[in-house]
N, C-alpha and C positions, 0 to 999 in steps of 0.2 A: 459589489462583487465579493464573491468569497476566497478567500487563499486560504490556496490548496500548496502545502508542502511538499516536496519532489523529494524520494530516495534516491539514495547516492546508486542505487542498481539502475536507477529512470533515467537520471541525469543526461546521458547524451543523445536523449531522446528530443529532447529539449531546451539547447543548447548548456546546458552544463549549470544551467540556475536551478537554486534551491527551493524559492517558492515563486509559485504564477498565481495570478488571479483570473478567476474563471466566474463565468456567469451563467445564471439559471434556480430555478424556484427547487430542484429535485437533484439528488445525487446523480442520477441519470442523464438530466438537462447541463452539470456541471463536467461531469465527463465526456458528454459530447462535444461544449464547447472546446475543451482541452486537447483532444482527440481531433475537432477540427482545423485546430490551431497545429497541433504537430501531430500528423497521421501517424509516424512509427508509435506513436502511444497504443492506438487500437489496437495495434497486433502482441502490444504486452497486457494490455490492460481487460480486450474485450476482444477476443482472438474468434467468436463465434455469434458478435455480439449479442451477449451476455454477460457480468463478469467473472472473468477466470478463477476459477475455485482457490487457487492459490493467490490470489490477489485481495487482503484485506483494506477494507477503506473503511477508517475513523474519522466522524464527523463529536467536534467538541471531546474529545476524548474516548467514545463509545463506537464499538462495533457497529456499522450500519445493519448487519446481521440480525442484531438483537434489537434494531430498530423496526421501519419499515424499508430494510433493504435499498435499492435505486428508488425508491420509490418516497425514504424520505427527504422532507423539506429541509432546504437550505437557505438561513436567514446572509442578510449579506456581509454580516460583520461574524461569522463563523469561520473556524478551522477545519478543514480539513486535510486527513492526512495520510495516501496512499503507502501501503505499506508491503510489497509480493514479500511471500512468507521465501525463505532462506532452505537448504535443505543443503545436509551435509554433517558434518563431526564423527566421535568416535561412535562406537555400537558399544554399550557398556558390556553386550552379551557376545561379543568377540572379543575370544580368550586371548590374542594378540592386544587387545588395548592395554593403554598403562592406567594402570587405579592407585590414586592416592593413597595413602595408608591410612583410615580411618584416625588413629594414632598421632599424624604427624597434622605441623600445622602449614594448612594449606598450601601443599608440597605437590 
């Protein structure tokens, strides 16, 4: 089985644990099991099943993206590691933010 590490944004999808172990040959096979294990996952994970544009998942350190997507293989002593992208902070192009002073040190 492979563990799969849970973000703190996941977590009480899943009772509030860090990593689970999930099985299946494909990122796809891994997420289903996961997703059959705790259903609210599908609805963050794979809202159309498919997964959510915002929702990156690292297997061994590497974008699956830049892999073969769900579709690559998963050995059973691998990591992977779900990761929904964040969205939020200043707009540096709103004239209300505050900006460092180039000058000063990290201030």
């Amino acid at each position: 089985m492979a563990a799969v590490r849970i973000p703190p944004t996941l977590r009480a999808e899943v009772g509030g644990q860090r990593e689970l172990e999930a099985s299946g040959e494909t990122v796809a096979e891994v997420l289903d099991d996961l997703v059959d294990r705790y259903p609210p996952l599908g609805a963050q994970l794979l809202p159309d099943g498919e997964l959510a544009s915002f929702v990156n998942v690292y297997l061994g350190g590497e974008d699956i993206r830049t892999l073969d997507g769900l579709d690559t293989p998963v050995a059973a002593s691998d990591q992977m590691i779900l990761l929904p992208a964040m969205a939020g902070g200043e707009s540096l192009a709103d004239p209300g933010s505050r900006r460092a002073d180039p000058g000063s040190a990290g201030v």
